[in-house]
N, C-alpha and C positions, 0 to 999 in steps of 0.2 A: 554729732560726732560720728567718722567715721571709721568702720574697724574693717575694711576691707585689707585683705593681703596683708593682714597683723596676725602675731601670733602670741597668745597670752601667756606664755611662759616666757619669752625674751620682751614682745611688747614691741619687737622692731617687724616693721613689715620689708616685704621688696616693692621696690618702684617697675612698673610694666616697661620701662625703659630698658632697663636694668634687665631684665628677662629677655628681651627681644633682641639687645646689643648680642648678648650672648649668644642668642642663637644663630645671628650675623656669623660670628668668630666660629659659630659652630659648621654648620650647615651651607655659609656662604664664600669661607674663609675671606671675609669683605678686611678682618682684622688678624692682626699679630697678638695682639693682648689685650683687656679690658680692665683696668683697674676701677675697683670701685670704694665707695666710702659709704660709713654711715652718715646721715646727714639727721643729728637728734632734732632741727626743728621740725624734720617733718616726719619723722621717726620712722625713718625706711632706711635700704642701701639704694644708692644711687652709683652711675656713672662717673666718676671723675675725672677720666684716663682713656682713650682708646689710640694703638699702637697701629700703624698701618703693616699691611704684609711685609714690606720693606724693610722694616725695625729689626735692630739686633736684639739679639737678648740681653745685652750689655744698655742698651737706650730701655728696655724695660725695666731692668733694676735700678739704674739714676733716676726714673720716674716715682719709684717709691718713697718717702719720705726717709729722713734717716733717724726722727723721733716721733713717730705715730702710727697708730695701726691701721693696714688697710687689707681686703681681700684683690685675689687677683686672678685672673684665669689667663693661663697662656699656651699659646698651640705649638707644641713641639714640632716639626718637623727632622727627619734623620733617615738614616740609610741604614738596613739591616746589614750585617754577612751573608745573607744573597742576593746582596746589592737590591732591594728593593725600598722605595719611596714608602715613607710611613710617617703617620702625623699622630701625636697623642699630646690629650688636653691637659694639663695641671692645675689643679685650685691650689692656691697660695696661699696659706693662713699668715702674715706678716704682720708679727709684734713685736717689735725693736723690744732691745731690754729695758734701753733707755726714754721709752714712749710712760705715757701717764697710769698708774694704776689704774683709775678710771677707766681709761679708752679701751685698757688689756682686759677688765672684766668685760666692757660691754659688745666688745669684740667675741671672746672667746664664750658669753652665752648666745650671742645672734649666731655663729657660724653655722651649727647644724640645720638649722632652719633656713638660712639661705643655701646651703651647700645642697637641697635635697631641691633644691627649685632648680636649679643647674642641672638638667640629661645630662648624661653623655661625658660626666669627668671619667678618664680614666686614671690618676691616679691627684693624693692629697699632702700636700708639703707644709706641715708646719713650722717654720722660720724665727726665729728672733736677729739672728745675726746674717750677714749679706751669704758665710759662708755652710751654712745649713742650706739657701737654694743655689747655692754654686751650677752653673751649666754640668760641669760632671756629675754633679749628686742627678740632674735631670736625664741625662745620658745612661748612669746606670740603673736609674728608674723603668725607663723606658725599654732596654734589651731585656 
């Protein structure tokens, strides 16, 4: 049995996938968003999702589920008040209300633990309903 990339207080590990996609969206801007899932047979977070540059942010939140929990990182892009190009990252903590007890604990003990393998978040949006990550809550995050 292997305990690589596990952590014994949640017991979920990350997948090296999962680490490097992100650093894609990070580093490469290759993505718009990366959503990911826990996947309990193999007891890690995995890929599920990846958003091409292209993607609205409106194609990112119809990609989340609308009863289940999932993480999510996405690259903001925006124009300052002196008109300058700026891009900032967001982790998405996404717990519908109406997702399973279950999912919402085993969610909400994995996050820190994957959220500290993620460089480079700059800011972290805990969600249950679509209007907690509204594009303006990410707007006023962001200035």
């Amino acid at each position: 049995m292997s305990f690589r990339g596990t952590n014994a207080s949640s017991g979920m590990g990350v997948a090296d996938h999962s680490k490097s996609t992100y650093l894609e969206l990070q580093r490469k801007k290759l993505y718009r968003y990366v959503i990911f899932k826990i996947d309990e047979k193999k007891n890690e977070v995995v890929v599920e999702k990846i958003g091409r540059p292209a993607e609205s942010y409106e194609d990112f939140t119809a990609s989340l589920p609308e009863n289940d929990c999932r993480y999510a990182v996405y690259d903001f892009d925006f124009v300052t008040s002196e008109n300058c190009q700026k891009s900032k990252i967001f982790f998405i903590a996404w717990s519908p209300s109406v997702s399973r007890i279950r999912a919402k604990m085993l969610y909400a003990t994995s996050k820190d633990r994957f959220r500290r393998e993620l460089q480079g978040i700059h800011y972290e949006i805990q969600a249950t309903d679509p209007t907690e990550m509204d594009l303006e809550v990410l707007r006023e995050r962001a200035h």
